[in-house]
DSSP file (Angstrom, degrees, kcal/mol; ACC not computed):
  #  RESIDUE AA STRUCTURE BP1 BP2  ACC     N-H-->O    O-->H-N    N-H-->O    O-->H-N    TCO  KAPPA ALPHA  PHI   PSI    X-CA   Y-CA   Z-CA
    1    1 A X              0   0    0      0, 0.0     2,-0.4     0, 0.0    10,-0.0   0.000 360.0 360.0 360.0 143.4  105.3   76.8  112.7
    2    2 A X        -     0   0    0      1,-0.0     7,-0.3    48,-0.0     9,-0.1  -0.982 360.0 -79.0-130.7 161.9  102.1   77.4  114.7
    3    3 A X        -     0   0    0      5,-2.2     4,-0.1    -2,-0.4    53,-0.0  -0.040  17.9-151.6  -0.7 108.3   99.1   78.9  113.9
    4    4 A X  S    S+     0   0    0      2,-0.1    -1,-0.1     1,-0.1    52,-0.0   0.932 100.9  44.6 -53.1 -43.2   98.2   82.8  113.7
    5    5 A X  S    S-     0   0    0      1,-0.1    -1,-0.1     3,-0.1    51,-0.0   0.946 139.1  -0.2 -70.8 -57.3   94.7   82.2  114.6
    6    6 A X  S    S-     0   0    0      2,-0.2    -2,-0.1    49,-0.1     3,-0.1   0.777  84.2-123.7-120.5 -27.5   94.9   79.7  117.5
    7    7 A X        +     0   0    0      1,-0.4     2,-0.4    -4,-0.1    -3,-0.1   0.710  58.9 149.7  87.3  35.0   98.7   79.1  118.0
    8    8 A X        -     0   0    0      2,-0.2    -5,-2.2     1,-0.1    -1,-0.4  -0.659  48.9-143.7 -88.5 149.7   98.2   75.2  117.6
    9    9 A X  S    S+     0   0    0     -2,-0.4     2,-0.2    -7,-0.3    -1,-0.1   0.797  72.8 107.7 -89.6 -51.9  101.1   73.5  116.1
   10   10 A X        +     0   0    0     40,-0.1    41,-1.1     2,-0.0    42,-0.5  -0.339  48.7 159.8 -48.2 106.7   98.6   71.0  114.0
   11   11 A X  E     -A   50   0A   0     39,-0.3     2,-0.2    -2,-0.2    39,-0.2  -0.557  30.3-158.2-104.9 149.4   99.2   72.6  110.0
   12   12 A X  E     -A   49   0A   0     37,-1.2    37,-0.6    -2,-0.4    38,-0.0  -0.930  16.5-143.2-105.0 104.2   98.5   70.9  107.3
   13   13 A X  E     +A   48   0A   0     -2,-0.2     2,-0.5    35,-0.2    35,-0.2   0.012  35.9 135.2 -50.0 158.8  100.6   72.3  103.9
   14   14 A X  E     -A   47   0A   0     33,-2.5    33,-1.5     2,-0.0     2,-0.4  -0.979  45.7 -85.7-179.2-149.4   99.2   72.4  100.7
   15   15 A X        -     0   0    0     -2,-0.5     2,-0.7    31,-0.1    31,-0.1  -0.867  19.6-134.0-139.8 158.2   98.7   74.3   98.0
   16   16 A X        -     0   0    0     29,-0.4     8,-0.4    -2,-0.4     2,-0.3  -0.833  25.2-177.2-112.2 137.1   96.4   77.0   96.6
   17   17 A X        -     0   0    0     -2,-0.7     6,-0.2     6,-0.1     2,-0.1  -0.932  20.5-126.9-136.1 138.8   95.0   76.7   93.1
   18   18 A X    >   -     0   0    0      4,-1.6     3,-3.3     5,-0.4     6,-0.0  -0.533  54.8 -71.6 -86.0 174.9   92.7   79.2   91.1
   19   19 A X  T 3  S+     0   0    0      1,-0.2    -1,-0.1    -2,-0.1    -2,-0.0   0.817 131.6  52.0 -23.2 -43.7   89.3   78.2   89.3
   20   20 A X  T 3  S-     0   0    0      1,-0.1    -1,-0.2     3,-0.1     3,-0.1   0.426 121.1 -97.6-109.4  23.6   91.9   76.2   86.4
   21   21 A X  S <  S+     0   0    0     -3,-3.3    -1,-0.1     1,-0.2    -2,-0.1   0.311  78.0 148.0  94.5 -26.3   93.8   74.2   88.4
   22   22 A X        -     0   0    0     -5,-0.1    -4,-1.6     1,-0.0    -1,-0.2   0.016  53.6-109.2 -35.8 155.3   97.0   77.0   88.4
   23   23 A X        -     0   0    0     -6,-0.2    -5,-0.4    -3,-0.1     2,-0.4  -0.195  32.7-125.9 -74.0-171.7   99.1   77.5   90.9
   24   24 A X        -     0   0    0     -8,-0.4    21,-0.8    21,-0.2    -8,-0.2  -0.992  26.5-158.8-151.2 129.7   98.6   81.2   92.8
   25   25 A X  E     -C   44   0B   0     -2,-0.4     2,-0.4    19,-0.1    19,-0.2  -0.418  21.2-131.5-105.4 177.8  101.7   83.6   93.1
   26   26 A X  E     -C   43   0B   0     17,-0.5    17,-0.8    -2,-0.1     2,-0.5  -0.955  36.9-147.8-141.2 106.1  102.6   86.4   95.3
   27   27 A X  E     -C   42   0B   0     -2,-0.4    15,-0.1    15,-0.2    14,-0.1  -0.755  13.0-110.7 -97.6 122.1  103.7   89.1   92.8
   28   28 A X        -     0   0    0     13,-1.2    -1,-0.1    -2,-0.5    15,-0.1   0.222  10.3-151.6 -14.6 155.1  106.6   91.9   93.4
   29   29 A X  S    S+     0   0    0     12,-0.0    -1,-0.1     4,-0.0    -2,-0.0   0.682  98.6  62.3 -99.0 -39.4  104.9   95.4   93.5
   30   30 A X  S    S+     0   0    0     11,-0.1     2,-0.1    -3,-0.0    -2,-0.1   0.721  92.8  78.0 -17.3 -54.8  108.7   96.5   92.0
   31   31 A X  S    S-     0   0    0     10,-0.1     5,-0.1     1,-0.1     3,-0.1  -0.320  88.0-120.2 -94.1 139.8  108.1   94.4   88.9
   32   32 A X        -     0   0    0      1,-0.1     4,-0.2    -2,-0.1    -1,-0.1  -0.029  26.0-114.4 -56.8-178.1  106.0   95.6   86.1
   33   33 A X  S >> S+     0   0    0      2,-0.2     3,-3.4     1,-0.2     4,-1.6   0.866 116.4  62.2 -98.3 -63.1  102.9   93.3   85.1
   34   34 A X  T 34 S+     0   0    0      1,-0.3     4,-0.3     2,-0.2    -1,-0.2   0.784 106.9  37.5 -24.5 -56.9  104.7   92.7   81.9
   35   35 A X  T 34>S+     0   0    0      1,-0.3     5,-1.9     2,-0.2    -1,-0.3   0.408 113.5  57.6 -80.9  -6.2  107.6   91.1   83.4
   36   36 A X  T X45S+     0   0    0     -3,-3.4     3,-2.5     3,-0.2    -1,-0.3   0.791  98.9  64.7 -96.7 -45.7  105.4   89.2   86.1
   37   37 A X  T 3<5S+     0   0    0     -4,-1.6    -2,-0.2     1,-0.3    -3,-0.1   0.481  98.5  46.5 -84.2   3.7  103.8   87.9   83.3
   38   38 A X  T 3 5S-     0   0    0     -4,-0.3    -1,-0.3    -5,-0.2    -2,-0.2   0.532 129.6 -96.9-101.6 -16.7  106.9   85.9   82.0
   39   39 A X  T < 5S+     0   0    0     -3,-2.5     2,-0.5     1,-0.3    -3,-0.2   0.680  86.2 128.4 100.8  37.0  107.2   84.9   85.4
   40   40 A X      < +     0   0    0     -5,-1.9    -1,-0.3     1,-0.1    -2,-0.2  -0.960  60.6  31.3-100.8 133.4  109.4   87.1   86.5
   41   41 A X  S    S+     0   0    0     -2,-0.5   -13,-1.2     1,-0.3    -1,-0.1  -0.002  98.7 116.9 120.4 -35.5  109.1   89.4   89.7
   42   42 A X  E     -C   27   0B   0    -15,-0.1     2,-0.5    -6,-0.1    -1,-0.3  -0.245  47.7-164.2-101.6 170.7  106.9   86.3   91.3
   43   43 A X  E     -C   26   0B   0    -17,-0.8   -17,-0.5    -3,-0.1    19,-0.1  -0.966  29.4-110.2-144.5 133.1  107.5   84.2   94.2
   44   44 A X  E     -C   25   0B   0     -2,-0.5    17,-4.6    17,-0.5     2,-0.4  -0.375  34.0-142.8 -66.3 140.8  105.4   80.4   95.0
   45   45 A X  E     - B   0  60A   0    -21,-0.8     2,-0.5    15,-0.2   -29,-0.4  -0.908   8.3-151.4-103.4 130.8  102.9   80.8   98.2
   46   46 A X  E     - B   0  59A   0     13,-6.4    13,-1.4    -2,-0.4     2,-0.4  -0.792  10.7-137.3-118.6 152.3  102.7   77.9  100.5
   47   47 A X  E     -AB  14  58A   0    -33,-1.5   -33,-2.5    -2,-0.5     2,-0.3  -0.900  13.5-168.0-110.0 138.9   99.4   77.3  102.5
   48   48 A X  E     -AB  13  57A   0      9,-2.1     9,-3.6    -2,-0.4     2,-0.4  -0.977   5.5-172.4-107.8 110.2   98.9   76.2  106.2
   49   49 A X  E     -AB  12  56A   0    -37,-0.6   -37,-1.2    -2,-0.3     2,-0.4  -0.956  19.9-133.9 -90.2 128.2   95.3   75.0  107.5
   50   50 A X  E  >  -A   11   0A   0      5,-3.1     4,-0.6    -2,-0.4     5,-0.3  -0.730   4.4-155.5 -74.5 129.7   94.7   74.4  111.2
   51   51 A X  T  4 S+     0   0    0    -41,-1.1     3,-0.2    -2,-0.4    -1,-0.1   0.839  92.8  53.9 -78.8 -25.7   93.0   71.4  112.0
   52   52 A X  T  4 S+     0   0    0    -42,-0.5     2,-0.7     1,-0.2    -1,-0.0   0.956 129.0  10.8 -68.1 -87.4   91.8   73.1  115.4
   53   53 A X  T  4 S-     0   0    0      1,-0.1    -1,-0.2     2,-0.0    -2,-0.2  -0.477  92.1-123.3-105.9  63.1   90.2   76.4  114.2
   54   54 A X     <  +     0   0    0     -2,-0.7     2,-0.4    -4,-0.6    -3,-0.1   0.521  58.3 159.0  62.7  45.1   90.1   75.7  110.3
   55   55 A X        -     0   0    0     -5,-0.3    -5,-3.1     1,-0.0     2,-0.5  -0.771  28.6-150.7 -91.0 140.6   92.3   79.2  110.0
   56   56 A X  E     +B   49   0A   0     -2,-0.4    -7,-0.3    -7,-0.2     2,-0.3  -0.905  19.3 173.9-102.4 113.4   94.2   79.4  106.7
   57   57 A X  E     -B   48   0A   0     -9,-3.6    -9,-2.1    -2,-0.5     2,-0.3  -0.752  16.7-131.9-132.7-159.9   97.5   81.3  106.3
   58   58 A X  E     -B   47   0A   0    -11,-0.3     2,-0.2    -2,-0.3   -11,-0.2  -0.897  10.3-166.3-148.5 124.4  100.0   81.9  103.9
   59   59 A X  E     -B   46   0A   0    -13,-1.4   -13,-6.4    -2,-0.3     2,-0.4  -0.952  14.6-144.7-135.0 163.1  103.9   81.9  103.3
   60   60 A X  E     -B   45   0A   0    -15,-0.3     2,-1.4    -2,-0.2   -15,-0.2  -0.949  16.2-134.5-135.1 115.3  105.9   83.4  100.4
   61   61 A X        -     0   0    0    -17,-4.6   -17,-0.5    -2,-0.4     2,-0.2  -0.375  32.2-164.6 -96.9 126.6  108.9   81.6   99.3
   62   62 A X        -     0   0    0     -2,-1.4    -1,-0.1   -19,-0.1   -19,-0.0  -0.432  11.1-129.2 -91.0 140.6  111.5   84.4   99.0
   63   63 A X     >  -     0   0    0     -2,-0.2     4,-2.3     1,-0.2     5,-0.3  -0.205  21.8-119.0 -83.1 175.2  114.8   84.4   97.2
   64   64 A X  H  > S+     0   0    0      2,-0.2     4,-0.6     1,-0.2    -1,-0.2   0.786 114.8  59.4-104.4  16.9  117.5   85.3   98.6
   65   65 A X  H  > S+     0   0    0      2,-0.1     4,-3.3     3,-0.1     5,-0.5   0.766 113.6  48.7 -72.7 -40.0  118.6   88.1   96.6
   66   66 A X  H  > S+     0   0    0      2,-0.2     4,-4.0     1,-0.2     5,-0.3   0.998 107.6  52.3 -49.1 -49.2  114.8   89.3   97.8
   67   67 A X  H  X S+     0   0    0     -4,-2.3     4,-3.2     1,-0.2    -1,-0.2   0.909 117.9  42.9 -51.8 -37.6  115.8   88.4  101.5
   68   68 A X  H  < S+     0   0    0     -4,-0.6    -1,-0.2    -5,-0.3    -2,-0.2   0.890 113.3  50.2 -70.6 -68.3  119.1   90.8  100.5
   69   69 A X  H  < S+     0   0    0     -4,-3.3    -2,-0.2     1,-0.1    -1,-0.2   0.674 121.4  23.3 -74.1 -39.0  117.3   93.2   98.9
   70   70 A X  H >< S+     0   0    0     -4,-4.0     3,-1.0    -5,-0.5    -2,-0.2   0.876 100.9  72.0-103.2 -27.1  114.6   94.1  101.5
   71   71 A X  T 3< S+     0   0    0     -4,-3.2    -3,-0.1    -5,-0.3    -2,-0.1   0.215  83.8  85.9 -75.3  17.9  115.6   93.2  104.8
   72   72 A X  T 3  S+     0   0    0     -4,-0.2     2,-0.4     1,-0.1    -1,-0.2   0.365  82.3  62.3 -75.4  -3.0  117.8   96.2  104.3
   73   73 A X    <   -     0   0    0     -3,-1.0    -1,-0.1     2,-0.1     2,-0.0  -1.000  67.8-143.2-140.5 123.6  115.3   98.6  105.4
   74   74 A X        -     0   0    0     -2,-0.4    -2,-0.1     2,-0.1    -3,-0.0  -0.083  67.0  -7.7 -25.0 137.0  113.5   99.3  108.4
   75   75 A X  S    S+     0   0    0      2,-0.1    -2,-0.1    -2,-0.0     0, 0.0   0.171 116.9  10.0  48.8 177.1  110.0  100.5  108.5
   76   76 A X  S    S-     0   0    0      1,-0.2     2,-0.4     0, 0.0    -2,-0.1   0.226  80.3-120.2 -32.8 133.5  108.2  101.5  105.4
   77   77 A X        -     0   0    0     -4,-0.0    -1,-0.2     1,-0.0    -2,-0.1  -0.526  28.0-109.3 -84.4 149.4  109.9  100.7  102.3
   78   78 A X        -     0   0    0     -2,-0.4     2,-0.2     2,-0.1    -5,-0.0  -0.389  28.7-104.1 -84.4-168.5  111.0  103.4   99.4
   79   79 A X    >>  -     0   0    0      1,-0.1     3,-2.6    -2,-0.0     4,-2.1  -0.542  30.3-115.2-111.6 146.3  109.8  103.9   96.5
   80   80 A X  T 34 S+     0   0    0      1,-0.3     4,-0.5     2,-0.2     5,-0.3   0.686 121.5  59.8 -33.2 -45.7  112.1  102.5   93.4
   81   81 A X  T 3> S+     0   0    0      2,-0.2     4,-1.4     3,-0.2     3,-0.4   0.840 108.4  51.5 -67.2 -53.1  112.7  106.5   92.2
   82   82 A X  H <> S+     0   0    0     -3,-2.6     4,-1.8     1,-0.2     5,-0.5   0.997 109.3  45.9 -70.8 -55.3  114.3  106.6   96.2
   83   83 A X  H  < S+     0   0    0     -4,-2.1    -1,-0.2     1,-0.3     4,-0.2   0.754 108.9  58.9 -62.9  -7.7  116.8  103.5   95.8
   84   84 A X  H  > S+     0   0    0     -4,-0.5     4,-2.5    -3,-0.4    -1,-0.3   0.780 107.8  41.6 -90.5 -32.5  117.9  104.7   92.6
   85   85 A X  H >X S+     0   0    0     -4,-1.4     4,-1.5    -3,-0.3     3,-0.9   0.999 112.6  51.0 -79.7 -40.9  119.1  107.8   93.8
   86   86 A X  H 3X S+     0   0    0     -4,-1.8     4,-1.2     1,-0.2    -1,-0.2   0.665 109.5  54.8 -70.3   7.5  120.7  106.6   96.9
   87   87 A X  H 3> S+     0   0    0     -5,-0.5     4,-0.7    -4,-0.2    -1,-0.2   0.863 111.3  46.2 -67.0 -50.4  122.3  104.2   94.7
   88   88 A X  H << S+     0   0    0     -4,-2.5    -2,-0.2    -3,-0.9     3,-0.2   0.667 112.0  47.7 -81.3 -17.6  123.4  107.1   92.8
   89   89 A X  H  < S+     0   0    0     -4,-1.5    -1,-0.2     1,-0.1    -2,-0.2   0.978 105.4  53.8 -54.7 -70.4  124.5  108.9   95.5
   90   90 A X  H  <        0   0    0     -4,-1.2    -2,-0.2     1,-0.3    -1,-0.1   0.347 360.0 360.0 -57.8 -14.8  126.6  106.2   97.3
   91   91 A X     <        0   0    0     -4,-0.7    -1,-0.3    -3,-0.2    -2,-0.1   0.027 360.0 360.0-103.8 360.0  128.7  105.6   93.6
């Protein structure tokens, strides 16, 4: 993996924690806050710092039903109300 910022190879992982020591998720917009809030819907974020230009980025570890489920579409996704009707079309 290299950098965004500088394209240096030197990362360091870690992990990103709010104010109480939680971990910090990267939540569906699909899933309601209800259902994120059982932990469903949410996906772990992994952290990279560059040691050259102190840039921080960010990865989201995705399942692969997700991988399945989005990389099916091109360009802008639709809206939940579209994929249920082509669902319902295609049946």
């Amino acid at each position: 993996m290299k950098c965004s910022g500088c394209g240096s190879e030197a990362l360091v992982s870690g992990t990103i924690l709010d104010s109480n020591g939680s971990r910090v998720n990267f939540k569906l917009d699909d899933v309601s806050t209800w259902k994120s809030m059982l932990g469903i819907g949410t996906r772990g974020v992994r952290a990279y710092g560059c040691l050259h230009c102190q840039n921080l980025q960010f990865g989201v570890d995705f399942t692969e039903k997700d991988l399945k489920q989005y990389q099916q579409f091109e360009g802008q996704q639709p809206s939940v109300l579209e994929r249920i009707n082509s669902e319902t079309d295609a049946q």
